[in-house]
C-alpha positions as CSV (number, residue, x, y, z in Angstrom):
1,X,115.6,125.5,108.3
2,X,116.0,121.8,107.6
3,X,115.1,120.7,103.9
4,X,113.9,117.7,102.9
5,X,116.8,117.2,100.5
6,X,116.2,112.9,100.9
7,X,113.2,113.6,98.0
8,X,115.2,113.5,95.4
9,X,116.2,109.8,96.5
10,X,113.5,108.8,96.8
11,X,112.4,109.7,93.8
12,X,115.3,108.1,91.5
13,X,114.7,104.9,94.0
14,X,111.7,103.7,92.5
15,X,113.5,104.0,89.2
16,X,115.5,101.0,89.9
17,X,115.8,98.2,87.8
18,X,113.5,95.1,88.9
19,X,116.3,92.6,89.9
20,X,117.2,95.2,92.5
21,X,117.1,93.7,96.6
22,X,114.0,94.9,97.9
23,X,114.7,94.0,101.9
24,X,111.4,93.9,103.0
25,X,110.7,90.6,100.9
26,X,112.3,88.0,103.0
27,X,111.1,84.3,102.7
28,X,112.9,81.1,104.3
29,X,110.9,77.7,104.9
30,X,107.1,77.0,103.9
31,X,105.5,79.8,103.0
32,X,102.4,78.6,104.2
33,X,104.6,78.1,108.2
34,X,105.9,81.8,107.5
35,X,101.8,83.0,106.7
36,X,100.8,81.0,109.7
37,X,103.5,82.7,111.8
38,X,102.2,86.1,111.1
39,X,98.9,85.4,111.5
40,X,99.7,84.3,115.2
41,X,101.3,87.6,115.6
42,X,99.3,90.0,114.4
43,X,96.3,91.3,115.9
44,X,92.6,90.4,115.2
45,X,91.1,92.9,112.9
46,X,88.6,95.0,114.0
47,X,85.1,93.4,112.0
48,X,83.2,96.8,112.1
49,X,86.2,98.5,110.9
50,X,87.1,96.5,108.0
51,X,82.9,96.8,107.1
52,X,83.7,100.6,106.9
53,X,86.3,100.6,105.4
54,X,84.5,98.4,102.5
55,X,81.7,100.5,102.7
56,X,84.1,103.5,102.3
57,X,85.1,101.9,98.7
58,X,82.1,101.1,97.6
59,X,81.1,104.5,97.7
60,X,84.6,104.9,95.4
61,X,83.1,102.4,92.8
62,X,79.7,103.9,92.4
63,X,81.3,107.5,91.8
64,X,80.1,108.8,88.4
65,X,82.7,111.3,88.3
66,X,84.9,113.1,91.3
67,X,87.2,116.5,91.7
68,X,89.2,117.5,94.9
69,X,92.3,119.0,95.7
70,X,94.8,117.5,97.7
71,X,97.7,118.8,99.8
72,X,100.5,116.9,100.6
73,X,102.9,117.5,103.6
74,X,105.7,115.3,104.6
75,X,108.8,114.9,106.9
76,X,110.2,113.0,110.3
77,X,107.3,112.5,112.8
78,X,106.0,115.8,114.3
79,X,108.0,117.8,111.8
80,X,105.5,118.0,108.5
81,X,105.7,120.4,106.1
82,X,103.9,120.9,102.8
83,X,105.9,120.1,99.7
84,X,103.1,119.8,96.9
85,X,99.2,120.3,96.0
86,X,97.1,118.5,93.1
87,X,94.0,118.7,91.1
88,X,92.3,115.8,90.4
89,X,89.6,115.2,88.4
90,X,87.8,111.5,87.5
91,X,85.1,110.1,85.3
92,X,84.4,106.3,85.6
93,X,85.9,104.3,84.9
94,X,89.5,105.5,83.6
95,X,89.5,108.8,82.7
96,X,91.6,111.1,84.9
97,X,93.2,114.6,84.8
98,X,96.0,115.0,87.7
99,X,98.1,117.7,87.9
100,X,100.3,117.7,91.0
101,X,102.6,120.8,91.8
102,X,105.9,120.7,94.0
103,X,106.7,124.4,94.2
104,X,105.9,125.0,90.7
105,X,107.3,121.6,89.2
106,X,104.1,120.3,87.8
107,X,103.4,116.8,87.0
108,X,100.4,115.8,84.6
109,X,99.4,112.7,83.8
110,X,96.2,112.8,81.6
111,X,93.8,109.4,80.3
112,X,91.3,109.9,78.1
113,X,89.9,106.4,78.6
114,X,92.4,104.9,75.4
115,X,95.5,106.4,76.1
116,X,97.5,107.9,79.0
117,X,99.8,110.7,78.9
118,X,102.4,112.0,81.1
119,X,104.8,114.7,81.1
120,X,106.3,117.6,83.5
121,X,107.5,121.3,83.2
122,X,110.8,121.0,84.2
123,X,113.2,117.8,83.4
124,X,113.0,118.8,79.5
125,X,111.9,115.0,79.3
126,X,109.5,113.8,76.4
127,X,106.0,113.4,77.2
128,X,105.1,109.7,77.6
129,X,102.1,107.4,76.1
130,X,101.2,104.3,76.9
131,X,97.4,102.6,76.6
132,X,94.9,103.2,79.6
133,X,94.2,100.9,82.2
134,X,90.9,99.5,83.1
135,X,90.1,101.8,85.8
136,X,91.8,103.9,88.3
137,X,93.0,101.7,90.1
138,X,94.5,99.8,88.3
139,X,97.4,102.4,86.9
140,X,100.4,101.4,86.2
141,X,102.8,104.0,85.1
142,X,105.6,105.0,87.9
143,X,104.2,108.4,87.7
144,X,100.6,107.7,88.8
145,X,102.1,104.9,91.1
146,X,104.5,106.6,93.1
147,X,103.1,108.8,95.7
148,X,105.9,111.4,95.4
149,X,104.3,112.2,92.1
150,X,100.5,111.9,91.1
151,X,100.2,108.2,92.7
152,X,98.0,107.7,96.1
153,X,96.4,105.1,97.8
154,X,93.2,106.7,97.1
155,X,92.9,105.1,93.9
156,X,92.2,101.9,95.4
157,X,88.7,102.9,97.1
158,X,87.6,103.7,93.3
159,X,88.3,99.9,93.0
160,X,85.3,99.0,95.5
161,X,85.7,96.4,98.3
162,X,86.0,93.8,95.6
163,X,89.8,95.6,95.6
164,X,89.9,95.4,99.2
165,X,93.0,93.2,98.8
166,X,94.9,95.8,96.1
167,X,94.3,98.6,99.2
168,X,95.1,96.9,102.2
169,X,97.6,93.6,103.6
170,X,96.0,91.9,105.5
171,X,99.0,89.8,106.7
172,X,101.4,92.7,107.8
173,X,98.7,93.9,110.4
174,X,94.9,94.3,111.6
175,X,92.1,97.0,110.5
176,X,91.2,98.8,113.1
177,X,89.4,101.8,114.3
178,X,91.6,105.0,115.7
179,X,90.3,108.3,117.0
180,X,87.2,110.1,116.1
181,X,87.7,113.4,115.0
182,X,85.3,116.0,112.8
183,X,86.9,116.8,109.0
184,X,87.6,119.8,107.4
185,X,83.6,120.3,106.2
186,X,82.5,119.4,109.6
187,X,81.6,116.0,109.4
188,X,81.9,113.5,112.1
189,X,84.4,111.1,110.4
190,X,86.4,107.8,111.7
191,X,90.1,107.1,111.6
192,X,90.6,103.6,110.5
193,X,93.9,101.8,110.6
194,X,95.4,99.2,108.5
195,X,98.8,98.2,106.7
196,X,98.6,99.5,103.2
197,X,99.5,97.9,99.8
198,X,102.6,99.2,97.6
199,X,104.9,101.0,99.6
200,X,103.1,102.7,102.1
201,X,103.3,100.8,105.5
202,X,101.6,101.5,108.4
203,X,98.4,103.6,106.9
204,X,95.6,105.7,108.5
205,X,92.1,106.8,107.0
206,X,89.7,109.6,108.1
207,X,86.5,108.8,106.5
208,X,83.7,110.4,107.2
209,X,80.7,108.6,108.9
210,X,77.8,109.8,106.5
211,X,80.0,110.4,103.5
212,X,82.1,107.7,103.3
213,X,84.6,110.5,101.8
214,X,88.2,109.7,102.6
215,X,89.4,113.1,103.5
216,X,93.0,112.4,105.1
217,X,95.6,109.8,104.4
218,X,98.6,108.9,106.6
219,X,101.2,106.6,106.1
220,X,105.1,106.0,107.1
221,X,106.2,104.1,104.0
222,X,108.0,101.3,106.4
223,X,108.6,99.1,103.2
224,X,110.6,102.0,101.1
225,X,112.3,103.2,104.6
226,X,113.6,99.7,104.7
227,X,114.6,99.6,101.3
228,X,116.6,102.4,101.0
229,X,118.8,101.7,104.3
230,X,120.1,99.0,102.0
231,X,123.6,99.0,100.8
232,X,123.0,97.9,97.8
233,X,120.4,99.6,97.2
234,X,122.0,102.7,98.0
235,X,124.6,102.4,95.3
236,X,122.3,101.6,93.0
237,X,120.4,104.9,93.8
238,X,123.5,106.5,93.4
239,X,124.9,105.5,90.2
240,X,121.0,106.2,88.8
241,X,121.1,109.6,90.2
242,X,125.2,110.2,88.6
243,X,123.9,109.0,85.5
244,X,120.6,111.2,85.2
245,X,122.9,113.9,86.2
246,X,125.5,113.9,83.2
247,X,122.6,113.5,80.9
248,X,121.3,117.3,81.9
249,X,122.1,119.8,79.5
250,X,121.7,123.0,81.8
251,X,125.1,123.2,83.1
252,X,123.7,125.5,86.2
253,X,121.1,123.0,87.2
254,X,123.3,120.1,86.7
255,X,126.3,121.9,89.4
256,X,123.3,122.5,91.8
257,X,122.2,119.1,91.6
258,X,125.6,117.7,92.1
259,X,125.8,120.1,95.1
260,X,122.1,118.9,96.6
261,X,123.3,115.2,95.5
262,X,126.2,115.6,97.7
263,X,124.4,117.4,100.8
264,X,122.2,114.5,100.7
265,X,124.5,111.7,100.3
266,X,124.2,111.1,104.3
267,X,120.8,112.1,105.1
268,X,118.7,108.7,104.3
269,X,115.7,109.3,106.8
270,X,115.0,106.2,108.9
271,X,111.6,108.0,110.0
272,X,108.8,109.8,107.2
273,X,105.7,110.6,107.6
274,X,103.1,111.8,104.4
275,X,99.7,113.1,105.3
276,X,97.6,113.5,101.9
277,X,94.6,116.3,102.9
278,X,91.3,116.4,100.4
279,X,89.1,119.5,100.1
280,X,86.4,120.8,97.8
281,X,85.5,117.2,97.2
282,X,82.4,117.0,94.7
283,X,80.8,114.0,93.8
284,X,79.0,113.2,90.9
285,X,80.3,116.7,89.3
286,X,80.1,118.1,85.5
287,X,83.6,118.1,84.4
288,X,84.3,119.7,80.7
289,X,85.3,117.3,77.9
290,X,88.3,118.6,77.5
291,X,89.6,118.1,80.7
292,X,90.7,114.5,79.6
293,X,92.4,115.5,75.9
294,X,95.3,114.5,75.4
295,X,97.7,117.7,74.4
296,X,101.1,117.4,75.2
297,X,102.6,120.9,75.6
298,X,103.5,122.7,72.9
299,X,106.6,121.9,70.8
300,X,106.7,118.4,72.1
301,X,106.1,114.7,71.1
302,X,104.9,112.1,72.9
303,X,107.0,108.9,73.1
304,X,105.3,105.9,72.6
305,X,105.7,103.4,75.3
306,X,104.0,100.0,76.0
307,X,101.7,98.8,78.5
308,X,103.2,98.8,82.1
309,X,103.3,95.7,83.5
310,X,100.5,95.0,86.5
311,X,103.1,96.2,89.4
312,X,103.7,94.1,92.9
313,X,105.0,94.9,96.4
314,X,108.2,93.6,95.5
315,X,108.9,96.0,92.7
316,X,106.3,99.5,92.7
317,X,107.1,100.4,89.0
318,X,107.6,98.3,85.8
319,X,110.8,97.5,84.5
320,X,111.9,99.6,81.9
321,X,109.7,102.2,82.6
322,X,110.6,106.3,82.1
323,X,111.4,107.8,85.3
324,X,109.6,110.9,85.6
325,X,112.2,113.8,86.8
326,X,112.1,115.4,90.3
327,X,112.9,118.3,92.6
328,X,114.8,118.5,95.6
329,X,115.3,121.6,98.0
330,X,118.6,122.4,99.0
331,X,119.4,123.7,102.0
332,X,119.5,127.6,101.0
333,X,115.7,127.3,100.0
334,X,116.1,127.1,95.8
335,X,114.6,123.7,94.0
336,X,117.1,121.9,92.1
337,X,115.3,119.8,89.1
């Protein structure tokens, strides 16, 4: 059975230092020509569609508080398979609990409105603190960032259509309406197109029609795939991965890294496709104080770290910033972390 053994590239890509070339960010002339040059090209955006899609957010922004779980499947188009579930849990405006799980590697990133805290299960890294953001969506840490760990573009929509621009660009393509289908409850919901913020790429919705509820996102991360079939960029993703490697301690782990590492040193995807699936979405919802408490596990001390800087396109996570660890599944079935 194939493995997706490209994850654990991924995951050390977005480590990379700022200054790295980020391919998809390429500018020659007036930028105002270039803008007007892609406007021309891209089609006109569908008005009733980008209403609903507003609509959709403002729902987001007037949430008291929100719980759902999530499953997330990913892989070359038409070949999905599941690779992690999460909890989330959310009291407006910036207090979260999510806890995503890769095959029992568990990522946590906690905010209790003050502080945020992140750690995992596996990596034997130090949990990580660093002040809260203003809301939801506007988190800043790789992990909640990064959707190959806790980060989605759902946390946009909490950000209302005021934050229509941090969820959707507007000058790669148009918003537009897809299929009708029913979601998992039943309802009758919309898909709705668009080109997404970050690192996602070509994106698409299902929302429901009463609701509003976002209950499935898609997305073919076009600017990452473009990244990482970068020379450069490869190396660089190398030599962080080498290094990360002779900084493990468990000598069994580190040779079935090394072993994964090199089964994966020719398999950069040029296709991916990640479908993020919500259920047992309840909204407003009583959710126990202590959900948002900061306790790092037992045994362990948080490192202090300072505010993230306010990430762009052209670089997803802030320089300097604590790469969380990752898993990657090796062809004989076993997760090497």
């Amino acid at each position: 059975m194939h493995k997706l053994v490209f994850l654990g590239f991924f995951a050390v890509a977005i480590a990379m230092p700022a200054g790295c070339r980020v391919v998809t960010q390429v500018s020659s002339g007036n930028d105002s020509d270039t803008k007007e040059l892609r406007d021309l090209a891209k089609p006109a955006d569908d008005p009733k569609a980008v209403v609903f899609l507003k609509h959709s957010m403002d729902v987001y922004s007037t949430m008291p508080s929100y719980t759902a779980e999530g499953s997330f499947s990913s892989g070359p188009k038409g070949e999905l398979r599941p690779h992690q579930t999460r909890k989330f849990a959310y009291s407006k405006p910036n207090r979260f609990k999510v806890v995503s799980d890769g095959h029992g590697f568990l990522q946590t990133s906690i905010c209790d409105g003050k502080n945020v805290l992140e750690f995992d299960n596996e990596t034997g890294q130090a949990p990580r603190k660093e002040p809260a953001p203003d809301s939801i969506a506007e988190v800043r840490s790789m992990q909640m960032r990064h959707p190959m760990f806790c980060g989605t573009l759902l946390y946009q929509f909490f950000g209302g259509s005021a934050n229509f621009d941090g969820l959707v660009d507007a000058d790669k393509d148009a918003v537009t309406f897809g299929a009708e289908e029913k979601a998992s409850t039943g309802e009758q919901a919309h898909l709705v197109k668009f080109y997404g913020k970050q690192q996602y790429g070509h994106v698409e919705a299902l929302i429901g029609e009463k609701t509003g509820f976002v209950y499935r996102i898609k997305y073919d991360s076009e600017p990452l795939l473009k990244m990482m079939q970068d020379p450069e960029t490869q190396k660089t993703i190398r030599a962080a991965s080498e290094s990360a490697l002779n900084q493990m301690k468990d000598e069994t782990k580190k040779a079935q890294a090394k072993t994964a590492l090199s089964m994966a040193k020719d398999v950069i995807p040029t296709s991916l496709i990640t479908e993020e699936a919500y259920t047992n979405i309840s909204t407003p919802t009583t959710i126990a104080e202590g959900t948002f408490a900061l306790n790092a596990p037992v045994g362990t001390t948080p490192v202090e770290m300072p505010a993230s800087r306010t990430p762009s396109d052209k670089s997803p996570i802030a320089l300097g910033s604590v790469a969380p660890g990752f898993s990657v599944n090796v062809l004989d079935g076993k997760t090497v972390s």
